[in-house]
C-alpha distance (Angstrom), angle and dihedral (degrees) to the residues before:
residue distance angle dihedral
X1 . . .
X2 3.71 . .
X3 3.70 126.6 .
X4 3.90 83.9 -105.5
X5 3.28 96.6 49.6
X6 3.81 96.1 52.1
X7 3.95 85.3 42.6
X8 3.97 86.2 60.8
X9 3.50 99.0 37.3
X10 4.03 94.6 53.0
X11 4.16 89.0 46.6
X12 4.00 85.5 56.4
X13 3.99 99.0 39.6
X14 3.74 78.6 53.0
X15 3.87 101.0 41.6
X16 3.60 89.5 54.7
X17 3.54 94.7 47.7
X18 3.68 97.1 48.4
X19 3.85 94.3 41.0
X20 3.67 95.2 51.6
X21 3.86 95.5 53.0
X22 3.57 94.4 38.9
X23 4.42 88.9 54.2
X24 3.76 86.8 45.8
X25 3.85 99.7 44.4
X26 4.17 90.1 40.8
X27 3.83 92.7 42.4
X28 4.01 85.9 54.2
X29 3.91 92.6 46.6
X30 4.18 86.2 45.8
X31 4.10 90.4 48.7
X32 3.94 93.1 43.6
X33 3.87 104.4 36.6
X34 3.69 101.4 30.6
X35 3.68 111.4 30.7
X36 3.68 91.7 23.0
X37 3.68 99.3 -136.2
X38 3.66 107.9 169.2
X39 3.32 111.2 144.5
X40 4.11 103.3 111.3
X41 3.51 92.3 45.7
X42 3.99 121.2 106.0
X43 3.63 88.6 -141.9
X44 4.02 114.5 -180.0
X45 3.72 101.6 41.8
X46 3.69 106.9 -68.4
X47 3.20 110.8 168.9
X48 3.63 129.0 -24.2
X49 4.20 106.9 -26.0
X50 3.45 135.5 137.1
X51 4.13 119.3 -84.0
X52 3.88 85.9 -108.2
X53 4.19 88.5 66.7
X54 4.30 79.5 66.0
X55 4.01 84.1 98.9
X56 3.50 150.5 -2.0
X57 3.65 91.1 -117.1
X58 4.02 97.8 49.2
X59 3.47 85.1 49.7
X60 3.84 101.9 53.3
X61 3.94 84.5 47.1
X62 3.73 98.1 52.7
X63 4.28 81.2 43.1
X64 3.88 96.2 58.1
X65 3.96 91.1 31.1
X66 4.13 86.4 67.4
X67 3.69 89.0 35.7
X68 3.66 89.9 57.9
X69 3.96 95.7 40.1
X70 3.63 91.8 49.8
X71 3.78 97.9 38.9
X72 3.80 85.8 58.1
X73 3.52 89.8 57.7
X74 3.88 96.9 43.0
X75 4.21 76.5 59.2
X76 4.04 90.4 51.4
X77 3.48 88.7 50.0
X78 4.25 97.6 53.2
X79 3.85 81.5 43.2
X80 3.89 91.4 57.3
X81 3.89 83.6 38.1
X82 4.10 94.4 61.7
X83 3.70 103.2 30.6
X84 3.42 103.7 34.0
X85 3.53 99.1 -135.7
X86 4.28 120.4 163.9
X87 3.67 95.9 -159.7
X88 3.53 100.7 51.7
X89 4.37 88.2 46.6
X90 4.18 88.5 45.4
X91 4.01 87.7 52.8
X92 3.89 90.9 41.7
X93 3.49 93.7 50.0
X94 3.56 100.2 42.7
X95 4.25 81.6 49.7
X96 3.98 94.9 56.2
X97 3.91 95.3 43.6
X98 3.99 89.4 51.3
X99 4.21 92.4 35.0
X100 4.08 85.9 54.5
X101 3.62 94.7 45.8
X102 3.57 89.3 53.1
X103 3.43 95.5 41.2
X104 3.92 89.9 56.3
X105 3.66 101.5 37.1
X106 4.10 86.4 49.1
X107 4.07 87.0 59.8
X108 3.54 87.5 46.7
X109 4.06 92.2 71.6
């Protein structure tokens, strides 16, 4: 595979990444905070959740907060996508691995 190719390949692998977690994280911040659906949610600490589960509002923020990190870097990635450009796909990716670490140790506690 060329150095292109690889270049192109990495912006999608990380388009589709960032995309997908920034729908999912957005779509729960629209469900919560704007249509204010929270009956499945074991809001209040019951049981063992993360501190964001505390209430509905903390949770919609942490929601759109990862939305808007990640939908940032779905826009890095179409950036890299059009122009090509290494740098910008090395920072981007080196963004998304450390945003989803975060993301996942943050649920952790």
């Amino acid at each position: 595979m060329t150095k292109a190719g690889k270049l192109r390949f990495t912006a999608v692998a990380s388009l589709t990444g960032a995309a997908a977690l920034s729908w999912m994280n957005l779509e729960e911040w629209y469900r919560i905070a704007v249509l204010d659906e929270t009956g499945g949610y074991p809001f209040g600490h019951e049981g063992p959740v993360p501190y964001f589960y505390k209430f509905p509002e903390l949770y919609a923020m942490v929601a759109a907060t990862w939305g808007t990190i990640f939908l940032t870097l779905s826009l890095g990635s179409l950036y890299t996508l059009k122009y090509g450009n290494s740098r910008v796909l090395l920072l981007t990716g080196l963004v998304f691995i450390v945003a989803l670490v975060l993301m996942l140790l943050q649920a952790a506690f």
